[in-house]
C-alpha positions in Angstrom: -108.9 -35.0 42.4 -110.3 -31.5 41.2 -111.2 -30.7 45.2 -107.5 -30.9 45.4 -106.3 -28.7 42.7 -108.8 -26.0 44.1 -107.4 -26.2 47.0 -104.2 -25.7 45.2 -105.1 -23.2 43.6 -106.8 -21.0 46.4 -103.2 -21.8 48.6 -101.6 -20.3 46.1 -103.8 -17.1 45.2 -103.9 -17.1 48.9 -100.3 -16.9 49.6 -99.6 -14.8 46.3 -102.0 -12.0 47.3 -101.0 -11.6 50.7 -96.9 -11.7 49.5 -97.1 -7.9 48.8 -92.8 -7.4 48.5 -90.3 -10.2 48.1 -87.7 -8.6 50.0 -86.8 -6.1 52.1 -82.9 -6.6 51.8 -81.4 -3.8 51.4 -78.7 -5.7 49.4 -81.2 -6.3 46.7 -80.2 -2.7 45.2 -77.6 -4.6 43.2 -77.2 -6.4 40.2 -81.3 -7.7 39.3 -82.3 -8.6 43.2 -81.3 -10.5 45.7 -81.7 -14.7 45.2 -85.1 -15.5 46.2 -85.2 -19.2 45.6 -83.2 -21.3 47.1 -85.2 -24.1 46.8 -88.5 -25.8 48.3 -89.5 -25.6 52.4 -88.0 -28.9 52.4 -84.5 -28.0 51.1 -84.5 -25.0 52.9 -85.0 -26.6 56.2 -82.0 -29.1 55.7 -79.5 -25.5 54.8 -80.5 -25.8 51.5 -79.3 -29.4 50.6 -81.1 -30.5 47.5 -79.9 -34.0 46.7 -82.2 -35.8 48.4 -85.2 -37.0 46.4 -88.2 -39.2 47.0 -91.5 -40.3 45.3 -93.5 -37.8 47.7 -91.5 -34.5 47.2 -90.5 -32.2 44.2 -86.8 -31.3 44.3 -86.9 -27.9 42.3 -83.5 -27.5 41.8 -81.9 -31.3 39.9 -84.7 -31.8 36.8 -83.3 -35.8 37.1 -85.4 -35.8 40.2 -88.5 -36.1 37.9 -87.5 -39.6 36.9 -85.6 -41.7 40.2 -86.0 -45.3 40.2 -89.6 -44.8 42.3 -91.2 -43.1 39.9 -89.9 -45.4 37.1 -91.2 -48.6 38.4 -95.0 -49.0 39.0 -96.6 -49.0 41.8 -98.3 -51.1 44.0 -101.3 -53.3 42.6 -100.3 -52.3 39.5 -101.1 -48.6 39.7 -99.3 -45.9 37.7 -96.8 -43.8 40.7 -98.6 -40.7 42.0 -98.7 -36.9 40.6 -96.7 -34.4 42.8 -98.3 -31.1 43.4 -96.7 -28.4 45.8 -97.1 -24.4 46.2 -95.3 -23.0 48.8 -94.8 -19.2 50.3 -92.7 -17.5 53.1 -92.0 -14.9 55.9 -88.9 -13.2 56.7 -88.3 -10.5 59.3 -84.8 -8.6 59.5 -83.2 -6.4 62.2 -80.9 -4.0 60.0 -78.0 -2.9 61.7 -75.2 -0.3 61.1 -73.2 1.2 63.4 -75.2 4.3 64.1 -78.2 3.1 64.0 -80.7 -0.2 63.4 -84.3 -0.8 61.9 -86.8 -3.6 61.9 -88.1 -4.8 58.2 -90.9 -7.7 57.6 -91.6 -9.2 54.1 -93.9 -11.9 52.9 -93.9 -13.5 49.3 -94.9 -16.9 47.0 -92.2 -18.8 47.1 -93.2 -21.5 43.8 -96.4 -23.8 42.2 -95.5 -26.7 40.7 -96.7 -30.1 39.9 -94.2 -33.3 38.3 -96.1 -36.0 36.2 -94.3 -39.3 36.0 -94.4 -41.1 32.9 -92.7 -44.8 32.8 -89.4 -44.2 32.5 -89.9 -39.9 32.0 -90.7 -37.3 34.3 -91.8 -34.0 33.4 -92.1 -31.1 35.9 -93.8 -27.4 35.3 -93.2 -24.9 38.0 -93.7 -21.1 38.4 -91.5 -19.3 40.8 -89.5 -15.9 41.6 -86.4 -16.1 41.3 -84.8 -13.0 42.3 -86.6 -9.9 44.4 -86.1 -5.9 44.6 -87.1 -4.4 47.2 -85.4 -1.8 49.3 -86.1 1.4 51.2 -82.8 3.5 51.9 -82.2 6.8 52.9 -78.3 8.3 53.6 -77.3 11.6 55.5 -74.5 14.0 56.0 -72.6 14.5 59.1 -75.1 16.9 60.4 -78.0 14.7 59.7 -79.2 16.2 56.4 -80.7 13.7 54.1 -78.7 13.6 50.7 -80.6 10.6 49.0 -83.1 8.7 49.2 -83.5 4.9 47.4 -86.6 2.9 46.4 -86.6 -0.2 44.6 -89.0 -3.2 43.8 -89.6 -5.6 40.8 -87.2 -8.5 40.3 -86.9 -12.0 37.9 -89.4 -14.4 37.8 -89.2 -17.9 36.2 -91.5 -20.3 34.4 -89.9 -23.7 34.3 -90.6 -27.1 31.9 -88.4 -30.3 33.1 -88.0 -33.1 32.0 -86.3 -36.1 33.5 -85.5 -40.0 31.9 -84.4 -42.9 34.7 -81.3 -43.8 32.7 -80.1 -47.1 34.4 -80.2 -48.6 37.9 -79.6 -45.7 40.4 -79.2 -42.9 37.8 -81.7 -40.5 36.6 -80.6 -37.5 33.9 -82.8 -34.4 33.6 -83.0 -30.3 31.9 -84.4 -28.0 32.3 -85.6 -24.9 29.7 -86.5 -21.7 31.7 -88.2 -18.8 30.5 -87.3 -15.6 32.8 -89.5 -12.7 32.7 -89.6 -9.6 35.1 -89.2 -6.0 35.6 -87.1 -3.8 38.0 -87.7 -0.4 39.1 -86.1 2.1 41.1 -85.5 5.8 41.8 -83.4 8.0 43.5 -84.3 11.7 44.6 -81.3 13.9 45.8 -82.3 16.8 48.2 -80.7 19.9 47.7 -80.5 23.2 50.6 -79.8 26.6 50.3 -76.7 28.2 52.4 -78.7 28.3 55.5 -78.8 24.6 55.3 -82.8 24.9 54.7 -83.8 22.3 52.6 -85.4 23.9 49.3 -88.6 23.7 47.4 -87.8 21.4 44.4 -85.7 18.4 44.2 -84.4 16.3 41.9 -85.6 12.5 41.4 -84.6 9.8 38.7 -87.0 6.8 38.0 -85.6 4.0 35.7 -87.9 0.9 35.1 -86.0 -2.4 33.4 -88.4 -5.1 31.5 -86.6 -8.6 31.4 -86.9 -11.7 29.6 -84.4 -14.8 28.3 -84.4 -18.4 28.5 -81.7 -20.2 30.2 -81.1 -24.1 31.1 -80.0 -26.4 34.0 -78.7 -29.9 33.5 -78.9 -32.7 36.4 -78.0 -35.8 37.5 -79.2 -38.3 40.4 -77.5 -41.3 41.4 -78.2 -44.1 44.1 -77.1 -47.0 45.2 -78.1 -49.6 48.0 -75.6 -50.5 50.6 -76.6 -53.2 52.4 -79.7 -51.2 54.4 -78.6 -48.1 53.5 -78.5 -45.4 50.6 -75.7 -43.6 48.9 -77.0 -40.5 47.2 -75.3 -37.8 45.1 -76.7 -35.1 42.9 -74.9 -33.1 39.9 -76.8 -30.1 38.3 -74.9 -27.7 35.9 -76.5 -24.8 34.5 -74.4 -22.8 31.9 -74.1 -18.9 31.5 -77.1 -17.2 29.7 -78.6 -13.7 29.2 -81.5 -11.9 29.7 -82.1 -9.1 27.4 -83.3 -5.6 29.6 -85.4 -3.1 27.7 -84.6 0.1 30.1 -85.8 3.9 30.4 -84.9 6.6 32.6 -87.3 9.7 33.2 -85.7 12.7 35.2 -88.5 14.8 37.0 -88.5 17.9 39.1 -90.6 16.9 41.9 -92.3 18.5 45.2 -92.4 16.8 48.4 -95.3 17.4 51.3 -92.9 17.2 54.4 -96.1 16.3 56.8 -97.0 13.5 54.5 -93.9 12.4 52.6 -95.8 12.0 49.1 -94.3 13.0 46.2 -95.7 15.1 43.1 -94.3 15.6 40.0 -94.0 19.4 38.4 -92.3 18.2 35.3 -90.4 15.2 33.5 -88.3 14.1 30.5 -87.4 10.8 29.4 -83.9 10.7 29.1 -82.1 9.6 25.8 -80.4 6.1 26.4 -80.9 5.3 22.9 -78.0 7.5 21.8 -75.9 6.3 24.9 -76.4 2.8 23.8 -78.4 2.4 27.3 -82.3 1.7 25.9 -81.9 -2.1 25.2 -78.8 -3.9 27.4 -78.1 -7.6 28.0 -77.5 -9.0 31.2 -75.2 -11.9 32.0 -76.5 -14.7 34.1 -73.4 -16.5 35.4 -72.8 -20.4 34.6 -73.3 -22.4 37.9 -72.6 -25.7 39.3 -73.3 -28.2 42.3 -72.2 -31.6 43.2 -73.4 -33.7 46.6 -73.6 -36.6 48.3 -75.2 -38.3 51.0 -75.9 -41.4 53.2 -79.0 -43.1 55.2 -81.2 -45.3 55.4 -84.3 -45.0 53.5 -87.4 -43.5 55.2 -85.9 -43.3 58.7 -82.7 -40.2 58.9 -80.3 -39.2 56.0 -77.0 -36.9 55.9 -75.5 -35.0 53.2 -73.4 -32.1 52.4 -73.6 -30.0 49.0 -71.5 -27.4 47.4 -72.6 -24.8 44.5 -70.0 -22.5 42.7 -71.2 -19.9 40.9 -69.7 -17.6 38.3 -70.8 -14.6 39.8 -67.7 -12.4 38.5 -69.1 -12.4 35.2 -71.9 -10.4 35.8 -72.0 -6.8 34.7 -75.1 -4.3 34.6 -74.3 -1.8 32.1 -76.7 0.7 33.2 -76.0 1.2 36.9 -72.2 1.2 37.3 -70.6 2.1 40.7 -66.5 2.3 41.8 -67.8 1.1 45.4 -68.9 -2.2 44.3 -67.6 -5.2 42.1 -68.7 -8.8 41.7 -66.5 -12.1 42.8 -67.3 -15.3 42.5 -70.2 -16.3 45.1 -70.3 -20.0 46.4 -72.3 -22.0 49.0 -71.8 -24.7 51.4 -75.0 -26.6 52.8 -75.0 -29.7 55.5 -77.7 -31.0 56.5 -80.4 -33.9 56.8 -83.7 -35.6 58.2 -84.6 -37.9 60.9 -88.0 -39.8 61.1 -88.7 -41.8 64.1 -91.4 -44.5 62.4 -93.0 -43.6 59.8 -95.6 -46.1 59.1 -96.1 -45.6 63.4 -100.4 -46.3 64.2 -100.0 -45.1 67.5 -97.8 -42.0 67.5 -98.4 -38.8 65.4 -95.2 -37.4 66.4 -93.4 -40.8 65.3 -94.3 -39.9 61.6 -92.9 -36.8 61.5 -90.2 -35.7 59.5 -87.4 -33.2 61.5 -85.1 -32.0 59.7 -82.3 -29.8 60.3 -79.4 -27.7 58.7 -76.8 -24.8 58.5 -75.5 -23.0 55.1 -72.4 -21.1 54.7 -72.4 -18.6 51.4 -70.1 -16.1 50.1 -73.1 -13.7 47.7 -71.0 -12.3 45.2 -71.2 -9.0 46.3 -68.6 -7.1 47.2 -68.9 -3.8 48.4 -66.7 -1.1 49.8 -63.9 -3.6 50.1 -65.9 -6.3 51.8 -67.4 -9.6 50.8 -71.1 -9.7 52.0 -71.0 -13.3 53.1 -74.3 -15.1 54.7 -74.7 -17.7 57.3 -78.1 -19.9 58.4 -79.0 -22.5 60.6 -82.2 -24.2 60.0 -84.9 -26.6 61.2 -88.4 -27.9 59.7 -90.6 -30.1 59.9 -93.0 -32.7 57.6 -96.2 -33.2 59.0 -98.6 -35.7 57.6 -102.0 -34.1 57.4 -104.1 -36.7 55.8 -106.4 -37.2 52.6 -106.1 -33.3 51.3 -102.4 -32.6 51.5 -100.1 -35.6 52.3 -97.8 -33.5 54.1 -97.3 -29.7 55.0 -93.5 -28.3 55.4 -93.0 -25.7 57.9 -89.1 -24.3 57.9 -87.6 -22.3 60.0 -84.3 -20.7 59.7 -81.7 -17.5 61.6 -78.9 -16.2 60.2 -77.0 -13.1 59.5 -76.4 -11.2 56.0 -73.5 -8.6 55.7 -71.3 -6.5 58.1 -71.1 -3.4 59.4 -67.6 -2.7 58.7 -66.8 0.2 56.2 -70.4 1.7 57.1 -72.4 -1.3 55.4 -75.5 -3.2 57.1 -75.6 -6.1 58.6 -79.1 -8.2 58.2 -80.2 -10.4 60.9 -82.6 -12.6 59.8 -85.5 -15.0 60.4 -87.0 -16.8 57.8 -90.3 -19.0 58.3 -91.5 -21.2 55.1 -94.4 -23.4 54.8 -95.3 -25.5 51.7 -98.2 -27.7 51.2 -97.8 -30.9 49.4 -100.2 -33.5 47.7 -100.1 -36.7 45.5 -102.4 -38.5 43.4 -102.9 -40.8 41.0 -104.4 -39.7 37.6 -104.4 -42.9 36.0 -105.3 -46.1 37.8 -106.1 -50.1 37.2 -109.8 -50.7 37.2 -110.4 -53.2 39.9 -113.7 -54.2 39.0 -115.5 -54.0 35.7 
């Protein structure tokens, strides 16, 4: 049991110190970050469908999950239903295209850790996880090619999550969640100035702001199956009200020299600016109320279909201290489809017969709105769950293209491909002696 945590453990320092930005979007310049989670490899890999649950995997995103009917009963021989463990981390490349011009952008990142301990008829889950990311690079010219501004960004919103889950009554499982969110946010923006020659000149001007985060928020869920005949009916209901997160912010305005060879940056003098007077130094952010609502059919532990729909009251959100004409926020919704197909999985003869394929697509309208147009996303996806014996039950690769944004009204368009893998193990922490 401790040779697995290590192993854990070392996954997830592994993954953590090699995930050096969580995005390179450049849409993550608004509001607190683009979304980073959308859920484990596994959901990700069926278009982000997340009503599915079994006594194997940790569904992230419905805290009922903690407590289905599997992990209610007990288990076979009389032993107490296994411990679910699971850290996961992934890849994305993009191809940014506008229409003058196009750039290639890699990022790597953690994705989440978190284990879910069953206890009779309770559940209770602990998970660490980002759950928005900032991190842009962005540079705009004039007509004659002369830079005007240049953008950097990184930070985002992170998220440490207690759930707890109760297995109500036959098929149904209720569940909450209390998160705590915790981040930071910083960005700058230098704007070059030139002399009448057009020469560019020997200072500029650069503004660095840095935002601290923190509030706690909650997310309510449901689960519900029911046997027909051989089959499964599945739904899922989650329901997470609005909340706020309180940002501490400063500004410092600096004077600043750049090395045109090398690109660095030094500093010949700073103030901090006075938001305390402008009622700017300590702001609270809105996170918009959200809901979700599935359903699904299969038979269990051989293929499954479902489709799921999230609404989520993105209009509501408002940043007080970056305000723009050119953007606005509507609400953003998402429509997943999706499911898994296992060929035989308790196959002795064929590895490839206890595989788990799964496939996908997602349609989802971001919220954003920018220059008049909606930046709308769409993904297909594929994965697959490969059994890998007595250390991890099962590793989750995912794979998913898609597209991000438009180039219409000089925006960029982001084509993406996203690669996620996820280790997952189970074990028993307390089990029936068999012999004295």
């Amino acid at each position: 049991m401790i040779k697995k945590l290590v192993l854990v453990f070392v996954a997830f320092i592994t993954i953590q110190s090699y995930a050096q930005q969580g995005t390179a979007s450049p849409y993550s310049f608004y509001g607190i970050g683009s979304l980073k989670f959308k859920g484990t490899a596994e959901n990700r890999s069926m278009g982000g469908l997340s009503i599915y649950t079994d006594s194997i995997h940790i569904n992230l995103r419905n805290p009922a999950s903690n407590a289905t009917e599997n992990l209610a009963s007990i288990g076979f021989n009389g032993e107490s239903r296994p411990v679910k463990f699971t850290v996961g981390g992934s890849q994305s490349t993009l191809n940014l295209k506008s229409n003058t011009s196009s750039d290639n952008a890699t990022s790597t990142t953690f994705d989440y850790l978190a284990i879910s301990i069953p206890m009779g008829k309770f559940g209770m889950g602990l998970s660490l996880l980002p759950q928005t990311s900032v991190g842009y690079k962005l540079e705009n010219t004039d007509t004659d090619g002369n830079l005007i501004n240049r953008f950097r960004g990184e930070g985002g919103l992170n998220k440490v999550n207690l759930s707890l889950g109760y297995y109500l009554t036959k098929g149904l499982s209720v569940g909450i969640d209390a998160n705590y969110n915790f981040g930071n946010i910083k960005n700058s923006i230098i704007e070059f100035s030139y002399d009448t020659d057009g020469v560019i000149l020997q200072f500029q001007s650069k503004e660095s702001n840095r935002s601290d985060l923190s509030g706690l928020s909650l997310n309510f869920g449901l689960s519900y199956k029911a046997k027909v005949n051989k089959h499964e009916f599945v739904s899922g209901f989650t329901f997470t009200p609005e909340s706020s997160v309180s940002s501490n912010n400063e500004r410092i305005i600096s004077t600043i020299i750049i090395n045109t060879a090398t690109g660095t940056e030094a500093d010949i003098n700073s103030f901090e600016s006075d938001l305390e007077s402008q009622g700017l130094k300590k702001t609270d952010l809105t996170l918009p109320s959200k809901i979700s609502f599935g359903v699904g059919f299969g038979q269990p532990r051989v293929w499954f279909v479902g489709a799921e729909y999230t609404l989520e009251n993105t209009s509501r959100f408002f940043n007080p201290l970056y305000s723009s004409l050119t953007i606005k926020y509507e609400d953003a919704s998402n429509i997943s489809l999706g499911g898994f197909y296992i060929p035989q999985y308790n196959s002795y003869t064929s590895y490839l017969k206890r595989v788990v394929y799964r496939a996908g697509i997602h349609y989802e309208k971001s919220g954003l709105n920018i220059n008049n147009e909606s930046i709308n996303e769409f993904g297909i996806s594929f994965g697959l769950g490969l059994p890998v014996g007595d250390v991890f039950s099962n590793a989750n690769l995912g794979f998913e293209i898609g597209k991000r944004g438009t180039t219409n009204n000089n925006l960029i368009q982001e084509n993406f491909v996203n690669f996620q893998l996820s280790l997952s193990l189970n074990d028993r922490w307390f089990q029936k002696r068999k012999y004295d």
